[in-house]
C-alpha distance (Angstrom), angle and dihedral (degrees) to the residues before:
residue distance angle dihedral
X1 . . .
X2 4.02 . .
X3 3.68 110.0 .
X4 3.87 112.7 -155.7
X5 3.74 111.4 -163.4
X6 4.02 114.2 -148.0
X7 3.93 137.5 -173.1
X8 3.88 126.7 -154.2
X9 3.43 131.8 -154.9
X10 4.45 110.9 -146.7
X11 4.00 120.6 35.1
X12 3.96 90.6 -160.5
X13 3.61 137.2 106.3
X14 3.55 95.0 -39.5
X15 3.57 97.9 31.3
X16 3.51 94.0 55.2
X17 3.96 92.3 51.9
X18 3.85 83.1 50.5
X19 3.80 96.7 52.5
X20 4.36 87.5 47.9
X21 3.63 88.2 47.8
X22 4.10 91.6 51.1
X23 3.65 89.6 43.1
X24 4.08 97.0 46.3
X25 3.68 101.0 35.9
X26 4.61 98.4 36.1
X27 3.97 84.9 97.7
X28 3.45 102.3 52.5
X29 4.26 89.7 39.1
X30 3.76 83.9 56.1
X31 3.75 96.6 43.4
X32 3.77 92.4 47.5
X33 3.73 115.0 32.2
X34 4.18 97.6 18.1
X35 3.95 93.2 -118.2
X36 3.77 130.2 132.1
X37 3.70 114.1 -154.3
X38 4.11 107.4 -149.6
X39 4.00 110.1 -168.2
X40 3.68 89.5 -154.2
X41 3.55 95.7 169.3
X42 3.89 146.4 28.2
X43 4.28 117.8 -168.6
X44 4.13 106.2 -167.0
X45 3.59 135.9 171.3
X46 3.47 93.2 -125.0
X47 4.13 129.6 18.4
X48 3.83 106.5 -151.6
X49 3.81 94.0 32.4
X50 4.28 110.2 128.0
X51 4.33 108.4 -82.6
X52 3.64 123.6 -160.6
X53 3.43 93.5 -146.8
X54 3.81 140.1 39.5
X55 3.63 118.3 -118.7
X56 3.92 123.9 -118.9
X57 3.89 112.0 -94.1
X58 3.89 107.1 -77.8
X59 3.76 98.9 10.2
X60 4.43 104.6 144.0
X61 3.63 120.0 -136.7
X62 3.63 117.5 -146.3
X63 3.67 138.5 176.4
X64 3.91 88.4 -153.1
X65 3.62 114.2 97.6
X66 3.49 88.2 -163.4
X67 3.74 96.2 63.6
X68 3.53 85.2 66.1
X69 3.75 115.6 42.4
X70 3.94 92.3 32.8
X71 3.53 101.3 49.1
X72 3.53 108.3 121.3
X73 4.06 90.1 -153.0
X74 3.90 93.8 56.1
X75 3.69 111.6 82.5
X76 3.93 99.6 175.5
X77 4.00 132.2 47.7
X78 3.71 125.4 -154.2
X79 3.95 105.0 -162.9
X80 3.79 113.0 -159.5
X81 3.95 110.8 146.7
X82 3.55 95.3 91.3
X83 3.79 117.9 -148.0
X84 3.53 123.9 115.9
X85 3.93 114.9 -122.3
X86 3.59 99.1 29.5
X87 4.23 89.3 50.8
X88 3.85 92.3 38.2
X89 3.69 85.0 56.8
X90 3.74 94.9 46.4
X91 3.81 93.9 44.2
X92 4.13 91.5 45.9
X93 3.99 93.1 57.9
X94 4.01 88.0 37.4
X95 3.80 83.9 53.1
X96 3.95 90.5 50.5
X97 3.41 93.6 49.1
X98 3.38 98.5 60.2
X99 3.26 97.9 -103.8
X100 4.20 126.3 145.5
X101 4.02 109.3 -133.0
X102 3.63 132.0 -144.5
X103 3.60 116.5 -158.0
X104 3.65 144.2 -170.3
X105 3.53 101.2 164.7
X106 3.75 117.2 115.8
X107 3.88 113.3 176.0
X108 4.38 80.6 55.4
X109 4.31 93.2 48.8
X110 3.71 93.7 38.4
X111 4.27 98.0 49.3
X112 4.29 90.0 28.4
X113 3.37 113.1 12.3
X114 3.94 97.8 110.2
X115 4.37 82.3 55.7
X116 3.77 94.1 50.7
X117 4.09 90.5 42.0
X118 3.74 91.4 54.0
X119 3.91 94.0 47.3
X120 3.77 90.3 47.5
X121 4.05 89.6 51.8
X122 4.06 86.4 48.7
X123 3.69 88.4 51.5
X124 3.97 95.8 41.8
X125 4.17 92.2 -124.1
X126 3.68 131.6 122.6
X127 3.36 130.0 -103.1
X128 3.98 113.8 -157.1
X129 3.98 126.3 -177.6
X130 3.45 106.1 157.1
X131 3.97 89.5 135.4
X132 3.92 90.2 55.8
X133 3.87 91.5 84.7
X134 3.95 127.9 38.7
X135 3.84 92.3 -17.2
X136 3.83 90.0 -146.3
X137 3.57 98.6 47.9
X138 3.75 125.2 66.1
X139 3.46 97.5 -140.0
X140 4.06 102.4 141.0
X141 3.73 89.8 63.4
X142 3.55 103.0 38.3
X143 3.97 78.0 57.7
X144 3.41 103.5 54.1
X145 4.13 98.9 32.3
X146 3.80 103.3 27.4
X147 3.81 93.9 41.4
X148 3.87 94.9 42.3
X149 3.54 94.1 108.6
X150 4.00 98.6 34.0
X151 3.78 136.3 78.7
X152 3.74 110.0 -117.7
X153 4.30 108.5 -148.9
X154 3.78 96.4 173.6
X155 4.04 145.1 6.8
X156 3.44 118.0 -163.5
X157 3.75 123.5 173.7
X158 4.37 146.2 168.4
X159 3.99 85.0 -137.6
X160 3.87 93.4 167.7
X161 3.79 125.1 68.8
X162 3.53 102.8 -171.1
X163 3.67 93.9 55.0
X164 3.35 88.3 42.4
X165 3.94 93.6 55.9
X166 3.55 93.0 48.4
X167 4.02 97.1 53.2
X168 3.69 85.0 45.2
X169 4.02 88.8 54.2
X170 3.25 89.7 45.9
X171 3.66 98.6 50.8
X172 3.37 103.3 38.1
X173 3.86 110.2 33.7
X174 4.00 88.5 21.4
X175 4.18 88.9 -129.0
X176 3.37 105.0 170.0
X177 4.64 117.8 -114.8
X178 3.18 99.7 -103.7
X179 4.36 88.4 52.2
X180 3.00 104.9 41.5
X181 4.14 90.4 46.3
X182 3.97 80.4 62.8
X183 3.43 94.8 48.5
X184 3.84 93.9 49.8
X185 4.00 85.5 49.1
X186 4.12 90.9 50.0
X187 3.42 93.6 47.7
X188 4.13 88.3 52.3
X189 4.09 93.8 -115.9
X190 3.69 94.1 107.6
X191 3.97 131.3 54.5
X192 3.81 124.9 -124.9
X193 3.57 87.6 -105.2
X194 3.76 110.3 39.8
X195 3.48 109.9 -176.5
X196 3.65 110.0 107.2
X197 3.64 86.2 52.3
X198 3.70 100.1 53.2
X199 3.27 94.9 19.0
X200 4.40 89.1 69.5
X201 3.88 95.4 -117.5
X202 3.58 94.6 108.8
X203 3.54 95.5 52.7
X204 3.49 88.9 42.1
X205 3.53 99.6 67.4
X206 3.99 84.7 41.1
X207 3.58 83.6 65.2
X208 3.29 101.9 49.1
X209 3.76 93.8 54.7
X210 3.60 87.8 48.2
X211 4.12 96.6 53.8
X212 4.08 81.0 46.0
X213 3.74 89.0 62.2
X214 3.80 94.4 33.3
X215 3.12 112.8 47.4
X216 3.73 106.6 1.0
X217 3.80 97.1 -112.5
X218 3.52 128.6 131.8
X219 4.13 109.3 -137.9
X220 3.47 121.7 -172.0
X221 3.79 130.5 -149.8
X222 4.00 93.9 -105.5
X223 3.77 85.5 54.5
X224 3.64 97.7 53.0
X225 3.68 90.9 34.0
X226 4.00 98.7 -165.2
X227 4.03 125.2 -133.3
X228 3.94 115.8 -159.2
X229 3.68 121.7 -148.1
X230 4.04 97.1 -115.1
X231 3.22 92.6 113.4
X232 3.88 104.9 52.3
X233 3.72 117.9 95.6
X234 3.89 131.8 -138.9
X235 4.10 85.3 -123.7
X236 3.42 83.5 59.6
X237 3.36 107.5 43.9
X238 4.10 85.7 55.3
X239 3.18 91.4 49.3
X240 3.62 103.8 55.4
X241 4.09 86.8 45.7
X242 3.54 90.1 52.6
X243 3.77 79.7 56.8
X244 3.90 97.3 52.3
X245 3.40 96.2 -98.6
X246 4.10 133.2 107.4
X247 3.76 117.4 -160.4
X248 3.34 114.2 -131.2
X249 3.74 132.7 -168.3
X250 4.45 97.9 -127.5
X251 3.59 142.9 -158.3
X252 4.11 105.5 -159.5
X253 3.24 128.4 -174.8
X254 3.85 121.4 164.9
X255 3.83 135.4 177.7
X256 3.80 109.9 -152.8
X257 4.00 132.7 152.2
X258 3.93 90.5 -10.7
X259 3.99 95.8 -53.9
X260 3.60 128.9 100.0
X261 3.82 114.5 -139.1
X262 3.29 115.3 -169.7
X263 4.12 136.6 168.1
X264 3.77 147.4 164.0
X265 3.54 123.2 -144.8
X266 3.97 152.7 106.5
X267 4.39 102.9 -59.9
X268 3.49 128.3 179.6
X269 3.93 103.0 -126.1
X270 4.11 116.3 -174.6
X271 3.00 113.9 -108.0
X272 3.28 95.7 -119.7
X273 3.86 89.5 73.1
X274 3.49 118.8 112.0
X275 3.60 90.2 -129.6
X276 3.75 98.8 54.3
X277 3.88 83.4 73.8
X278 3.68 88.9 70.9
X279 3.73 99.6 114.0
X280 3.87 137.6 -163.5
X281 4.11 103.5 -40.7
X282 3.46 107.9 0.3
X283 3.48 130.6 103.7
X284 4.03 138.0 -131.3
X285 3.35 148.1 -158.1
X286 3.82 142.8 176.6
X287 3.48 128.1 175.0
X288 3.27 131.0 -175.0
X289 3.60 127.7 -150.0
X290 4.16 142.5 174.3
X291 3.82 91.5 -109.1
X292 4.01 112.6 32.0
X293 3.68 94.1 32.5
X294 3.96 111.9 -148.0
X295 4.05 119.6 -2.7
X296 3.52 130.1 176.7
X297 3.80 135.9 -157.2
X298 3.08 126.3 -166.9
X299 4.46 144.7 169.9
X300 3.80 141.0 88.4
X301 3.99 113.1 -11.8
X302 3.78 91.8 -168.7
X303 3.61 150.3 -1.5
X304 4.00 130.3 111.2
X305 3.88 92.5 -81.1
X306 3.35 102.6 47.3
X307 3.72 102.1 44.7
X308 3.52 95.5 43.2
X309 4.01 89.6 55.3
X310 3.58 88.4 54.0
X311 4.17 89.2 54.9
X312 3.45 87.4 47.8
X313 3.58 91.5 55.2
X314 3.19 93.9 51.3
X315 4.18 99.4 41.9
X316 3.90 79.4 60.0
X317 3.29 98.2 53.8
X318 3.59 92.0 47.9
X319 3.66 99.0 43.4
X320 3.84 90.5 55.8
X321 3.82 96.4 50.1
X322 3.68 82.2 49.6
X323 3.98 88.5 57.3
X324 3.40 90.4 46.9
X325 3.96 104.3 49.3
X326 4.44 93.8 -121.4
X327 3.88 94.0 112.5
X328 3.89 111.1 134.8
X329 3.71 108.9 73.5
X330 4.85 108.0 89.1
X331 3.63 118.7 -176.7
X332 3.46 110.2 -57.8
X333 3.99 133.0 165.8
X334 3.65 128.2 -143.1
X335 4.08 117.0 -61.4
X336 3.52 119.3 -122.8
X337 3.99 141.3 140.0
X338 3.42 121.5 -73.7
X339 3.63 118.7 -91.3
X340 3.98 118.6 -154.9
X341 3.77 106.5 -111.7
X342 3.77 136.1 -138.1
X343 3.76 134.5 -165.3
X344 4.22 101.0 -124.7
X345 3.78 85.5 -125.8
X346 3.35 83.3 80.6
X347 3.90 100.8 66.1
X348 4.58 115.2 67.7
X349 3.43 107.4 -100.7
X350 3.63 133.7 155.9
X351 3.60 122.0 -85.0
X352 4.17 140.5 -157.0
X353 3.81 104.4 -126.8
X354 3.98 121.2 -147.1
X355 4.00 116.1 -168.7
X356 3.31 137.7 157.0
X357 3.97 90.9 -170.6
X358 3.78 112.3 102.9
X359 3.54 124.3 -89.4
X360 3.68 109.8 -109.5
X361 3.91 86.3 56.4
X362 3.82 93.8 54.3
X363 3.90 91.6 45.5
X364 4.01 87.7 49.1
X365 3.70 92.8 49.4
X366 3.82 84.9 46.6
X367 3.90 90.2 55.4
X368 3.84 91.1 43.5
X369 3.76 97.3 48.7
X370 3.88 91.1 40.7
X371 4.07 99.4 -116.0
X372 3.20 137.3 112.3
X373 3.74 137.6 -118.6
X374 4.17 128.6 -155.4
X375 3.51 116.0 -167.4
X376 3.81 116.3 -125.1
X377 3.76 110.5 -136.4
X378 4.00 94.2 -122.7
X379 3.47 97.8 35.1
X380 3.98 151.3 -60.3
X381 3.60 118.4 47.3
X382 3.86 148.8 -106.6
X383 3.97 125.0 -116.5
X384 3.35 129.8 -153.1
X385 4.45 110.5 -122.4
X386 4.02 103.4 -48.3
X387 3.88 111.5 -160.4
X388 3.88 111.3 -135.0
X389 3.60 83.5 -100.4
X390 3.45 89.1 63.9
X391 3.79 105.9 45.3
X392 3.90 83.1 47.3
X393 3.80 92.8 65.7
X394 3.76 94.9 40.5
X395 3.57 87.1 48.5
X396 3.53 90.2 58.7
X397 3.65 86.7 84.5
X398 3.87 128.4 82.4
X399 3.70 86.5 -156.2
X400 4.30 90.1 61.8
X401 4.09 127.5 79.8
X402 3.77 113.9 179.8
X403 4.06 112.7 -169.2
X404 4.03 106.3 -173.5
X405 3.26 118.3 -128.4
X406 3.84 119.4 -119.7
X407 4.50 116.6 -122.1
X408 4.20 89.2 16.7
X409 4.39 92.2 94.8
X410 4.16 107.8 127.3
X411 3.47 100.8 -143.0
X412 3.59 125.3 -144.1
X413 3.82 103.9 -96.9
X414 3.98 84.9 -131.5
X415 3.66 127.8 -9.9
X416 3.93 124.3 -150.9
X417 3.96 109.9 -126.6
């Protein structure tokens, strides 16, 4: 029996799921893979403050970072406070310490992930974030192991379950935003403040992990240049399922002609589409690629249970290349030149229109910005392709909501890299 001893930083949410998951699953990781996992040590932000879960016996608490990430008798790091400077830092010395490092955090792997990957390789440790991205699913690694081989084309993905609830309320039950936003935050799958989750920041740094792993390409948020779902209404939601079609909150990111287009925002998916079934707050995605053709994966993107099983996963992993001696190689995605990258908003496509202007003046602005509009029989319309040009002087308008709608992109008939 090889006992590893770890230290995490956070005792929250996720923390505490991690802790139950230790505690429920230590017999059957001892049974199977001849490891004992020894939570040594605990650093919080506050000692007495209200846990979810109880500690193993002789676990420490501290308030000192440094009693976690320095210790010279901890050889694994669970990171679980969030934040980005204060965890960078912690995960940086943990990295030159020699230390392997679990993360879940994000924001940190999606803005300076590539930094902390190429310390860990310098140090010859691991650096897992499986939980970073749909916590449930394990999407990172079926990227970089089950996809070795393959030629991914496109990744697209419902990354966000508390957007995703919401549309789904809206949709389905026809609660209004601002509702079902409370009922997300009653039923714990929303925050107190919101707005990186509806707002598309979340799954904007999602996807830019994801196109890291992909495709190789580092995206930044000005080149995915996120839009939220505040803005959408239940009416027309309805309407555009009445229609056939289910908006969807989406991650994109699409190789074509030597570019890499890539966008989040509210799209109007058919509903045909396997990932219009994504309901309330689970998580999706499909990815295309040259040899497999279209996959999907799909279950919980967040939550306690699930992201702490995907930590777990990973601690295991890590702790049994640590037994072993092969530390040295994180998460890392296929390496290939950089290809210039465009937000898909850029390319004429056809578009759901929502207006509460009259007719005649959407039909005249049609003829004078050389479109066309289809009326939808319960409401809002459908355009022929807009250019960006286009959508930018509809746009102009309070009164105008344009939801793109998914497989209607003209691509360039040949792009110059």
């Amino acid at each position: 029996m090889t006992t590893i001893k770890i230290g995490m930083l956070g005792f929250g949410t996720v923390g505490s799921g991690v802790v139950e998951r230790l505690t429920q699953a230590a017999a059957k990781i001892e049974q199977t893979h001849g490891l004992h996992l020894e939570l040594t040590t605990v650093a919080v932000h506050h000692l007495h403050a209200p846990r979810q879960a109880k500690l193993p016996a002789g676990t420490r608490l501290t308030t000192v970072l440094t009693d976690v990430v320095s210790d010279p008798q901890i050889q694994l790091v669970i990171e679980v406070m969030g934040t980005v400077t204060t965890a960078k830092q912690a995960i940086t010395t943990a990295l030159e310490h020699g230390k392997s490092v679990i993360t879940a955090n994000k924001d940190l792997i999606a803005t300076a992930g590539q930094d902390l990957i190429d310390l860990a390789h310098r140090n010859r440790c691991d650096l897992f974030y499986e939980a970073s991205v749909a916590g449930g699913i394990p999407i990172l690694r079926t990227l970089t192991d089950s996809y070795a081989t393959d030629t991914i084309q496109a990744v697209t993905g419902i990354l966000n379950g508390t957007a995703n609830y919401i549309l789904s309320a809206m949709t389905q039950t026809g609660q209004t935003y601002p509702r079902a936003l409370a009922a997300a935050q009653a039923a714990g799958y929303a925050e107190s403040d919101p707005t990186n989750d509806v707002g598309g920041l979340d799954t904007t740094y999602k996807l830019m992990i994801l196109t890291r792993l992909a495709f190789g390409q580092q995206v930044t948020q000005a080149q995915i240049a996120p839009r939220g779902i505040t803005t959408l209404t239940a009416d027309q939601c309805q309407a555009a399922a009445k229609s056939g079609w289910t908006i969807k909150l989406l991650a994109q990111a699409q190789r074509q002609a030597h570019h890499l287009y890539c966008r989040v925002a509210p799209v109007a998916l058919d509903s045909t589409h396997a990932l219009s079934r994504i309901d309330g707050v689970q998580n999706g995605v499909a990815i295309q690629s040259q040899a497999i053709g279209e996959s999907l994966y799909a279950g919980p993107g967040a939550g306690s249970t699930a992201t702490a099983n995907s930590v777990l996963n990973d601690v295991l992993v890590a702790a049994q290349r640590f037994r072993e001696g092969t530390r040295g190689t994180a998460i890392t995605g296929v390496t290939t030149d950089p290809l210039p990258i465009i937000n898909l908003a850029a390319l004429p496509q056809e578009y759901l229109l929502f207006s509460d202007l009259p007719g005649d003046i959407l039909f005249r602005w049609a003829t004078d910005g050389q479109f066309t509009i289809q009326p939808l029989p319960d409401g809002g319309y459908r355009t022929s392709r807009l250019t960006a040009e286009q959508c930018q002087a509809l746009q102009a308008s309070d009164s105008i909501q344009l939801v793109p709608i998914a497989g209607t992109v003209a691509w360039p008939v040949a792009v110059k890299s």
